[in-house]
N, C-alpha and C positions, 0 to 999 in steps of 0.2 A: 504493500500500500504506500512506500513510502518514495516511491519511482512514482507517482501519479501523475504530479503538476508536471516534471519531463514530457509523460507521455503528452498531457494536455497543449504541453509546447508547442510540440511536433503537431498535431493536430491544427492547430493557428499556425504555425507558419505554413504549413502545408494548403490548407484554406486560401489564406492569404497570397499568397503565389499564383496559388490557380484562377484568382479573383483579379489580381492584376495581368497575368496574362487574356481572363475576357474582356478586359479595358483596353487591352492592347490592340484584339481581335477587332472590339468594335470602332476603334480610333482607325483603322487599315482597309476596312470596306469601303471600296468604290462603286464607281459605274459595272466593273464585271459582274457585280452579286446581280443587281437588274437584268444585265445580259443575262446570267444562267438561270435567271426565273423563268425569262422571256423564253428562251428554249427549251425550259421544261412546260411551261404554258400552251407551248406550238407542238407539243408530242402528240401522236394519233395513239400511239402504241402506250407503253410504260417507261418506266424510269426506272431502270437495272444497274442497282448500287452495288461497287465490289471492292473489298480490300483484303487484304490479307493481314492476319496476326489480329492486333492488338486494334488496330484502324478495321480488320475484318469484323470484331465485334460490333462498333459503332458502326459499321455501314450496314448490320444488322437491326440496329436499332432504329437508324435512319430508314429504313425501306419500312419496317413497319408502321413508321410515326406517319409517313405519306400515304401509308396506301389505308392507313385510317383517319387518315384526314382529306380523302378524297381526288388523291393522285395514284392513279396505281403504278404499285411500283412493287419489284421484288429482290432479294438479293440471289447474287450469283457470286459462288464462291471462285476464285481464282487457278487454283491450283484443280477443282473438279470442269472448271470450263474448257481448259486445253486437254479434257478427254472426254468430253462429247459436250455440256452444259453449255458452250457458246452457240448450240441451235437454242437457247432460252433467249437468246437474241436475234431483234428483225429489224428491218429498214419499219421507220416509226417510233424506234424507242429512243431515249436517251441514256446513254452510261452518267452516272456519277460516279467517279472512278476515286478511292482514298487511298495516300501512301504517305506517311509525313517527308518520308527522304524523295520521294517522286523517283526512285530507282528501286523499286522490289521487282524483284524477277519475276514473279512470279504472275504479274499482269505485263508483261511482255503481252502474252498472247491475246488476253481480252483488248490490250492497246489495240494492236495491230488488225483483229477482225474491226473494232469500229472504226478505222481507218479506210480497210479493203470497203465494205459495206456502207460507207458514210452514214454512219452513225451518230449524231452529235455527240459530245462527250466535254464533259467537266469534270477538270482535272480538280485537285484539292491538295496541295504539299506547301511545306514550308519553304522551298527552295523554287525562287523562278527559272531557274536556268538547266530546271530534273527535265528530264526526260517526257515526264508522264505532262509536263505544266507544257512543253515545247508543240507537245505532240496533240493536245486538246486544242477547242474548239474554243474555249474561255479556260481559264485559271483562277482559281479561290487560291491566295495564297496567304500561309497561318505564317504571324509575325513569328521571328525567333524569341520567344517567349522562354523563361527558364522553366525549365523542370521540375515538379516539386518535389523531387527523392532528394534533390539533393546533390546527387553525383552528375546526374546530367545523361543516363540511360536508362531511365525505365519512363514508359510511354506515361503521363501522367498530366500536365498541362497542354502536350500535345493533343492528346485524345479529349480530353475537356474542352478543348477549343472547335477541338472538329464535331463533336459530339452538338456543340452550342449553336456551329452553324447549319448541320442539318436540322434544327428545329426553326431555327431562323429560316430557311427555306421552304419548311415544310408551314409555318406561320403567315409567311408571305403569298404562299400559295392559297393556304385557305382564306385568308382576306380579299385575296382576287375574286376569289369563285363564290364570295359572302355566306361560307360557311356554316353553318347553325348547328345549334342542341343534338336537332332534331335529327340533321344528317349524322351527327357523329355517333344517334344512337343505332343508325343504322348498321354500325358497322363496332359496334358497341351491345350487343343486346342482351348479355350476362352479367350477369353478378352485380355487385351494389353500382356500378356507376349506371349498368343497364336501368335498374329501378330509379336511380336519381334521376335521369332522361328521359324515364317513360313519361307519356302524356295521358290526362284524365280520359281519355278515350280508349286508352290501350288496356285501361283496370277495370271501366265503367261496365254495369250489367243495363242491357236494355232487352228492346219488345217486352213480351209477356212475362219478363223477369220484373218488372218495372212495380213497385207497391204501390199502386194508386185506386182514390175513390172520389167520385165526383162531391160536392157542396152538400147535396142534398142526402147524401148516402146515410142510412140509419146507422149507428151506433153500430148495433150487432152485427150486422156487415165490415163496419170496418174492423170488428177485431179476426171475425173469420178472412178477412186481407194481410191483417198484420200475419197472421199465424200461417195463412197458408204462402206468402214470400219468406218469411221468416229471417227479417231485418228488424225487427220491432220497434219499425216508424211506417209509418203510410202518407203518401203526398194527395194533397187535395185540391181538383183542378174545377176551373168554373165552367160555366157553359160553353165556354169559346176554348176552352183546352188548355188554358193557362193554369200555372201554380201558383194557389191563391195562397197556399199554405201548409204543412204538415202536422201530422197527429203522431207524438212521442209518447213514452213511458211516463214521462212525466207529465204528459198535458192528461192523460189518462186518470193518473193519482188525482191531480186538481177538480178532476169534473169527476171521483168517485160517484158520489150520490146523487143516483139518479142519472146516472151513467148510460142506461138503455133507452133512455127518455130522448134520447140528444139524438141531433145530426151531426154530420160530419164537420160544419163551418159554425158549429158553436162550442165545438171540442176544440176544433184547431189552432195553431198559434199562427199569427198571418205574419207573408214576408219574411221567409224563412232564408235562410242564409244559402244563395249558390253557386255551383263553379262554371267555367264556360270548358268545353269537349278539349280542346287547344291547349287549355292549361299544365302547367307542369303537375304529375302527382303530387313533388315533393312541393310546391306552393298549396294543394290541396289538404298535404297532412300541418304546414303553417296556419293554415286556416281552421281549422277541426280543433287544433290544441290552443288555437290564439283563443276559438269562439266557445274551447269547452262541451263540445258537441261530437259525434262519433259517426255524424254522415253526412252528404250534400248531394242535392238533385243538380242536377246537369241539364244546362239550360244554353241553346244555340242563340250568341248575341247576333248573326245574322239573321236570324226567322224568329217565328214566335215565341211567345213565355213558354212554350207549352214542355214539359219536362223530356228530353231523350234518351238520358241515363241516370245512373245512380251509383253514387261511390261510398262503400263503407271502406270506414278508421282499417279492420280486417283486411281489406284488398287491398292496402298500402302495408300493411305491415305481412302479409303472404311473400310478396314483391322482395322485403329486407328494407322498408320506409319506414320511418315514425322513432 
């Protein structure tokens, strides 16, 4: 325990380093980073990211970050391309090509097909004068930034840097194409970010699932609706199809006695709190815990009042909301 504040050192300077080398990154971006938008923007095909080693992972990362944000794009490894993986490439795509020294061998060959095949290609090295930066079509070039091991060879500010501006690319791209929620849940549609992006449409129960009873509806009726939806609320619409209001548990206790006596729109509590279809769930379960309430009818603000679905507190928290 008594090595801790050391270790903690190393952790700040190590930070620190990697943090002034993206100061670095970003003070160095010119007119090229546009150019290589512009070419990935004018692709028919995909955007075939490849590196080898330690830049191979981040070109990993980078091709997943695009093709879920709405560029397709996949990786190709280097070393499996020059033994068949270069037909993963066609006239239409664009290489993003990473090496930090712009000399790995081992894209020799992915070089040289999107050469033979004019392929566009963006190169990414530290070095303008490598091979791989000569031989592209544009060059992203990462400032001589220090390393933050310390010694000056283990991939670690470099990869930070290249790592920084395949999201910088992949950001610029979705700002082009004006990106949304909604697209990213397409491509998105497991686990909790899936649920944070679903929309009150994607939860909502409707048709004949729908618990409703018109104004006039006797009492006794409505409890044989509550029971047979089995949501234990009922929405109550007027003559013209609108929600005038809902009948809860609690509006039930308050009109005990004399309970069968009643219609439906002297039980009910009017201007009952609703969501619009379009809405985010997770704005949906905001609303349920802001207002203390465990459901909300669904109501289209382009057409009528008149109710289209219904979302129980339950179908947000099924999801992994709430």
């Amino acid at each position: 325990m008594t090595d801790t504040p050391k270790f903690l050192e190393t952790a700040r300077r190590v930070i620190a380093t990697e943090a002034r080398a993206l100061d670095q990154l970003e003070a160095s971006l010119g007119d090229e980073f546009d150019t290589a938008v512009d070419i990935m923007l004018s692709a028919t095909g995909r955007v075939i990211v490849s590196g080898m080693g330690k830049s191979g992972h981040i070109a990993r990362k980078i091709a997943a970050t695009l093709a879920s944000t709405g560029t397709p794009a996949h990786f190709v490894h280097p070393a499996e391309a020059s033994h068949g993986d270069l037909g993963m490439m066609a006239q239409g795509d664009v290489a993003l090509v990473l090496s930090n020294s712009g000399e790995t061998p081992e894209l020799a060959d992915v070089i040289a097909y999107t050469r033979r095949f004019k392929i566009p290609m963006i190169g990414v090295a530290s070095r303008s004068d490598s091979t791989l930066i000569k031989q592209s079509d544009v060059g992203l070039i990462l400032p001589r930034a220090e390393e933050a091991c310390g010694t000056g060879v283990v991939p670690t500010s470099s990869t930070t840097m290249t790592l920084a501006l395949g999201d910088a690319l992949a950001v610029a791209l979705m700002e082009h194409r004006a990106f949304t929620p909604e697209h990213f849940r397409e491509f998105h549609p497991g686990g909790k970010l899936g649920a944070q992006l679903s929309r009150v449409r994607d939860l909502m129960h409707a048709g004949d699932a729908l618990p409703l009873v018109t104004l006039d509806t006797p009492m006794s009726d409505v409890l044989l609706e509550i029971s047979r939806k089995g949501f234990g609320v009922v929405g109550v619409t007027d003559q013209n199809g609108a929600l005038g209001g809902i009948i809860t548990d609690g509006d039930l206790r308050r009109h005990m006695e004399g309970l069968l006596d009643h219609s439906a729109h002297q039980v009910m509590t009017e201007s009952p709190t609703t969501i619009a279809p379009d809405a985010l769930a997770e704005e949906a379960v905001a609303v349920m815990n802001d207002r203390k309430i465990t459901c909300l009818f669904v109501l289209d603000p382009e057409k009528s009042a008149a109710p289209i679905g219904f979302l129980h507190i339950h179908d947000c928290l099924r999801v992994g909301l709430g």
